[in-house]
N, C-alpha and C positions, 0 to 999 in steps of 0.2 A: 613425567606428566602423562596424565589419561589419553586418551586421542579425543575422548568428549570434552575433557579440559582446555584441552588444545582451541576443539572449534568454539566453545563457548568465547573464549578468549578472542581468537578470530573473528564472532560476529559482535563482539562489543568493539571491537576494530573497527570494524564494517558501520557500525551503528554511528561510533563517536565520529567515523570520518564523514555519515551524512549530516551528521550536527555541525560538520566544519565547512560542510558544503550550504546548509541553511543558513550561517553565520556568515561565508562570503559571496553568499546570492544576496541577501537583505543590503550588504556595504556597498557593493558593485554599484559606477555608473553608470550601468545599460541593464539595472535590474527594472522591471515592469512598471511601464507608465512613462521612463524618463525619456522615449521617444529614439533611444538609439539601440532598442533591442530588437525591434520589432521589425520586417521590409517595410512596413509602410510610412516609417519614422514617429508612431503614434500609438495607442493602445491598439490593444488586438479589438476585430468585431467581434460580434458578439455568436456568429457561426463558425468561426476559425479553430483550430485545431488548438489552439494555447485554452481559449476559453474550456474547448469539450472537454479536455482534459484535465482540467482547473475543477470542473463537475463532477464529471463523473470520477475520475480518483478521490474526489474528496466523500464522494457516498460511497465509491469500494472503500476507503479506509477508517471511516467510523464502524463499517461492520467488524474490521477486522480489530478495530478499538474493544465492541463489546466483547468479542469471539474471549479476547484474551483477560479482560477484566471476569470474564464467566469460568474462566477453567481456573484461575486463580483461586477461587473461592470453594474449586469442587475438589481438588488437589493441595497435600502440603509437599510435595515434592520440589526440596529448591531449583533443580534443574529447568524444571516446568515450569515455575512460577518466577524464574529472574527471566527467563526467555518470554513468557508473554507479559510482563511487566517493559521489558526492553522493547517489543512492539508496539503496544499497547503506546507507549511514551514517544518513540519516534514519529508514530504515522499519527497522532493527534496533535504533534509539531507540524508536520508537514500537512497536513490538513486543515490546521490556521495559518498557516503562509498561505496555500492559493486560495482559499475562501476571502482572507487579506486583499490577493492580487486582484480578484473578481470587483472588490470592491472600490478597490486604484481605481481599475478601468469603466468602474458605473457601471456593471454588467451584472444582469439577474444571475441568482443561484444559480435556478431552474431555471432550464430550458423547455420549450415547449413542443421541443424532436426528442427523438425515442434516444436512448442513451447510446453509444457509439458509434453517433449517427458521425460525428467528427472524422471517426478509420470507418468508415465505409461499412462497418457491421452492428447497424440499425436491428437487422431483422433475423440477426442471431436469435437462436431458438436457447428460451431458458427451459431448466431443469424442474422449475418447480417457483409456488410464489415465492418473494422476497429475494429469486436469485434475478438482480435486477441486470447484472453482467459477467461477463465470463468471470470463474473462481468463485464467484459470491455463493455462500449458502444459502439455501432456501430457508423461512422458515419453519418448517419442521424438523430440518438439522440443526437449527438453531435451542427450538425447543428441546430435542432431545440432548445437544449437549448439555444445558441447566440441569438434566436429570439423570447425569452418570456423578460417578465420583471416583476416584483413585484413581489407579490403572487404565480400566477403564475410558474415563474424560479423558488422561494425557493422551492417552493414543488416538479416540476419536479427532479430540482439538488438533493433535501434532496433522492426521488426514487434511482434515478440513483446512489448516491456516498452509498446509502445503499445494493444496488444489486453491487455495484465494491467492496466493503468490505467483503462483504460475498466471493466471488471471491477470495479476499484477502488475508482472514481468511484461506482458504482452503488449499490455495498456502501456506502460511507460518508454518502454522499446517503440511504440507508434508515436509518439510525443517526440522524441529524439529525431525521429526521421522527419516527422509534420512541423512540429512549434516552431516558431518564428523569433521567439522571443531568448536573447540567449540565456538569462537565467532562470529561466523553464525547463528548456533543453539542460542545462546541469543538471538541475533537482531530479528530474524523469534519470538522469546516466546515473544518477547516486542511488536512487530506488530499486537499478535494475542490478545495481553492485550489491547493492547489500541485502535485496531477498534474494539474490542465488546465494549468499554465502550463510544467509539463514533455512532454506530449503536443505541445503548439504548439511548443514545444522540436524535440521529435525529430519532426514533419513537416519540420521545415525543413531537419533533418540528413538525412533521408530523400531531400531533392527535391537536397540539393546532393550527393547520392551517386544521383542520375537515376534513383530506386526512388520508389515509390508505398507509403504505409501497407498 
């Protein structure tokens, strides 16, 4: 078997055991709202770090929704297009789970604080517009992936969805440490499993397409 065989294999691993982890966060009795996930025995407020993060991961992950429904279309490469088809499908699961949880707890979308005001990095400096938080593309990297094709798109997209995961990583790694609520703190440990093992992923798609992350 390939060694690209191999990791593909590996993040559908990865992927199916965060769908095992969405399935036993939703049955759990201290999943959000029932008052024994939380320290305060009650929903989280609505400035608490369950919430910022309920937020702002659910706007990092509809970008990284479109990122991958857009190289899908610019690419027939099955490598590329089962891999942002597999993201694409995980992070818009887990994106109506906490937009769900926001709604348990009667808490607005939007916040009316600057995005990771939650980890203390409010006043992180962006790249560019549209990149609303660390990893996120701006868009004009947005724009210019819709206008590659082949080669091309897969390597820019493989850049880009590897610089949004590290972004990710970071956001959900502060969730684990912050969120109060324990099946929060799952969901964020199961995000931070399965984009490293999708990052390892697309280096290796990266070096067999002779591009560097």
């Amino acid at each position: 078997m390939r060694r690209t065989d191999w990791l593909i294999g590996a993040v559908a691993g990865a992927v199916l055991a965060a769908g095992g982890i969405t399935a036993a966060v939703a049955s759990t009795d201290d999943s959000p709202g029932s008052g024994s996930g939380s320290a305060s025995g009650g929903a989280p407020s609505s400035s608490s770090a369950d919430a910022g993060f309920a937020r702002d991961m659910s706007v990092h992950h509809q970008q990284a929704v479109e990122m991958s429904y857009v190289v899908r279309d610019r690419t027939g490469n099955e490598e590329i297009r089962r891999l942002a088809y597999d993201i694409a499908q995980t992070q818009a699961n887990q994106r109506g789970m906490m937009l769900g949880w926001l709604d348990l707890w009667e808490l607005p979308k939007v916040s009316e604080k600057p995005p990771m005001t939650w980890m203390g990095m409010s006043e992180a400096p962006s790249p560019g517009e549209g990149s609303l938080m660390p990893g996120m593309a701006t868009n004009a990297q947005m724009k210019r992936l819709g206008e590659l094709n082949g080669r091309a798109a897969e390597v820019y997209y493989l850049r880009l969805m590897t610089t949004h995961h590290q972004g990710g990583i970071h956001m959900a790694q502060g969730c684990v440490e912050r969120c109060e609520v324990d099946a929060e703190r799952r969901l964020a440990q199961g995000m931070v499993e399965s984009q490293e093992s999708e990052v390892a992923l697309m280096t290796t798609l990266l070096k067999k397409r002779g591009a560097k992350p």
